[in-house]
C-alpha positions in Angstrom: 183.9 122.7 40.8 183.2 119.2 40.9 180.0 117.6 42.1 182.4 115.2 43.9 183.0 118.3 46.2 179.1 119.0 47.4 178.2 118.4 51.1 176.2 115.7 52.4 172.9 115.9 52.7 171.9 115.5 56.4 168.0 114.4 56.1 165.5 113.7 53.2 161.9 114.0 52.9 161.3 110.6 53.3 163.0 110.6 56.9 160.6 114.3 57.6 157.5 111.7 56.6 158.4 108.9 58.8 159.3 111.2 62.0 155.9 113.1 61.9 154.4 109.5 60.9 155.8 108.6 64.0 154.9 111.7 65.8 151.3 111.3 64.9 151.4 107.7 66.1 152.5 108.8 69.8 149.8 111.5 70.0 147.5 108.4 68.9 149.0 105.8 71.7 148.9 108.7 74.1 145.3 109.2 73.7 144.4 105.6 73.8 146.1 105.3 77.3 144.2 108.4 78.5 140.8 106.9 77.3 141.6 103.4 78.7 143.0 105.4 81.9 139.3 107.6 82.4 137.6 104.3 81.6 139.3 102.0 84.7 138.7 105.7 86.4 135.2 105.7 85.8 134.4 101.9 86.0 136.6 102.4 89.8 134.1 105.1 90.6 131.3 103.3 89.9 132.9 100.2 91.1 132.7 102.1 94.5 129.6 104.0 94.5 127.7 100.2 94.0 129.5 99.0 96.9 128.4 102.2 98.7 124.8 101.9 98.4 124.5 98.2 98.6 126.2 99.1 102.1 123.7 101.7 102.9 120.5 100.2 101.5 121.5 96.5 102.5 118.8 97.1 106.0 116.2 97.9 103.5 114.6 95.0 103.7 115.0 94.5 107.3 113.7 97.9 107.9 110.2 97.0 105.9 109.9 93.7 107.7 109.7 96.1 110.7 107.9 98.8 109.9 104.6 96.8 110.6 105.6 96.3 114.6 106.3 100.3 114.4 102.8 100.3 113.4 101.6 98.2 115.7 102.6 99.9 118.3 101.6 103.0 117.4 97.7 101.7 117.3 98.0 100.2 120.6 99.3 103.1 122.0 96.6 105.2 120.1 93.8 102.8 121.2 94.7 102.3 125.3 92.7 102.5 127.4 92.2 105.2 130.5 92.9 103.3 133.5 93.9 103.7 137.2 95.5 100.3 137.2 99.1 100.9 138.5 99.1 97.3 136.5 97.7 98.8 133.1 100.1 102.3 133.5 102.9 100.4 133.8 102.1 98.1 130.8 101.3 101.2 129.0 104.7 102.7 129.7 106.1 100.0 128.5 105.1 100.0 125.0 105.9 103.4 125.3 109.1 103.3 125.7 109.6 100.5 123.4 107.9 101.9 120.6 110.5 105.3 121.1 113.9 102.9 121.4 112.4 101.4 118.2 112.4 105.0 116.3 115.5 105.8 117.6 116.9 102.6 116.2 115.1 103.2 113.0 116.9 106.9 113.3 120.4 105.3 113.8 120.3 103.7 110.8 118.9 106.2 109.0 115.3 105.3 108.7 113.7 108.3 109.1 109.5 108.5 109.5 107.4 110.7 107.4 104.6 111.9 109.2 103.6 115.4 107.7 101.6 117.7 110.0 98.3 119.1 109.9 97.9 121.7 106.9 101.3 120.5 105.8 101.3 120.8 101.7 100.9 117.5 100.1 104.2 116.2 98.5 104.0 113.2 96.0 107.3 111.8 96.1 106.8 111.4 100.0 102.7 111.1 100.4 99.6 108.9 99.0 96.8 110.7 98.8 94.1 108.0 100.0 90.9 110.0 100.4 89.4 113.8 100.2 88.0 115.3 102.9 86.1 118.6 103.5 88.1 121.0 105.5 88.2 124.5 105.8 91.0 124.7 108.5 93.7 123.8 105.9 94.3 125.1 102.6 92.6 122.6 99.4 95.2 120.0 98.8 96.9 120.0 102.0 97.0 117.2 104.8 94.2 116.7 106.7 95.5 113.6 108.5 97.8 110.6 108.3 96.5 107.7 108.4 99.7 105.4 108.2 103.2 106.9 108.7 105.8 106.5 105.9 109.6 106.3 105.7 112.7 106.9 104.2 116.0 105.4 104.1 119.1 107.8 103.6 116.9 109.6 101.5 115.5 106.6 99.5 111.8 106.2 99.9 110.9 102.8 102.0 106.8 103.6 102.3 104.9 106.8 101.6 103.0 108.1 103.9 98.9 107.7 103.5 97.3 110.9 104.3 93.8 112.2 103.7 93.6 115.5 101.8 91.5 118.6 101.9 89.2 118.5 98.9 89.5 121.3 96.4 86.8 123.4 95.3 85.8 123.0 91.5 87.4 125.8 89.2 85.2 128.0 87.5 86.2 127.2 84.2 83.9 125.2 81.5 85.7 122.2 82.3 85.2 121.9 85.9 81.3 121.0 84.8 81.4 119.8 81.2 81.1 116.7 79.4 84.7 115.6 80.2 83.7 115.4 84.0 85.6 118.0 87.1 89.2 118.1 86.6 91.9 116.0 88.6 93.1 118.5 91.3 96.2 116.0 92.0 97.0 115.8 88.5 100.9 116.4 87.5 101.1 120.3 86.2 98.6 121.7 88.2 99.2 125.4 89.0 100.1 124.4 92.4 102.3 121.4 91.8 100.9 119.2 94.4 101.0 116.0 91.5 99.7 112.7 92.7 96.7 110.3 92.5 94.0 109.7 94.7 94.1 106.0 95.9 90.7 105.0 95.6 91.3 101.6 96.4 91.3 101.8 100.0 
């Protein structure tokens, strides 16, 4: 028979090449358009969480500002004086109540005060430890006393919280006595975790 008389040929190698060189150029553009895709997701995202907390944090400022009249008020209501004046009651009343509308404004907008209690444990992202003090009603290392209130906004500290520690008793070991001096009980990685630094400037 004739080679006249053979069939066509339908495809070639060269047109198998070119379709998966094609194919392998879609997989390619499809990727690039779901990287560029998670990008504007993830630049969106964080678009909005910036927005977000310039939102929430945008009183900061204003909150500090005022946090020295809440303290204020909290002396003069500490330091009245005991009187039978209807006169001085009332006045004292007063501040009173406007020292409470002004934590429960702070509280509205999420201002929250940090004022640990007696014996609470001493926490170093919250407190500043300003001075030791001998106390065997509390456990070493806990409050004592606070001596200025701190706060937080939404979680974000504004002002720790100055408190007076128990002292801790020396450890036993050679260190507590040797050359190198007693060790830092506040110091990060301490058994008990309480961390922080003694402010000795105050």
């Amino acid at each position: 028979m004739s080679d006249d008389m053979d069939p066509p040929v339908d495809g070639t190698a060269e047109d198998a090449d070119e379709i998966e060189a094609l194919r392998a150029e879609a997989a390619a553009l499809k990727e690039q358009v779901l990287r560029y895709a998670a990008e504007a997701d993830n630049t969106r995202r964080r678009a909005e969480r910036e927005a977000n907390d310039a939102r929430a944090y945008a009183i900061q400022k204003f909150a500090r500002d005022l946090l020295g009249v809440a303290d204020n008020l909290s002396r003069a209501l500490a330091a009245h004086p005991e009187s039978a004046d209807p006169v001085v009651k009332n006045f004292i009343v007063g501040v009173e109540m406007t020292e409470k509308e002004l934590q429960a404004a702070f509280e509205r907008n999420g201002l929250k005060k940090i004022h640990p209690a007696k014996g609470d444990k001493f926490d170093p992202h919250q407190h500043q430890a300003m001075m030791e003090l001998a106390d065997t009603e509390v456990a070493p290392g806990a409050v004592v006393e606070v001596m200025q209130s701190g706060y937080e906004l939404l979680g974000r500290l504004v002002r720790p919280a100055m408190v007076v520690v128990a002292a801790k008793a020396a450890s036993a070991g050679p260190k507590a006595n040797g050359a190198d001096g007693p060790a830092n009980p506040y110091a990060v990685g301490e058994d008990d975790g309480s961390g922080g630094s003694v402010d000795t400037r105050a």
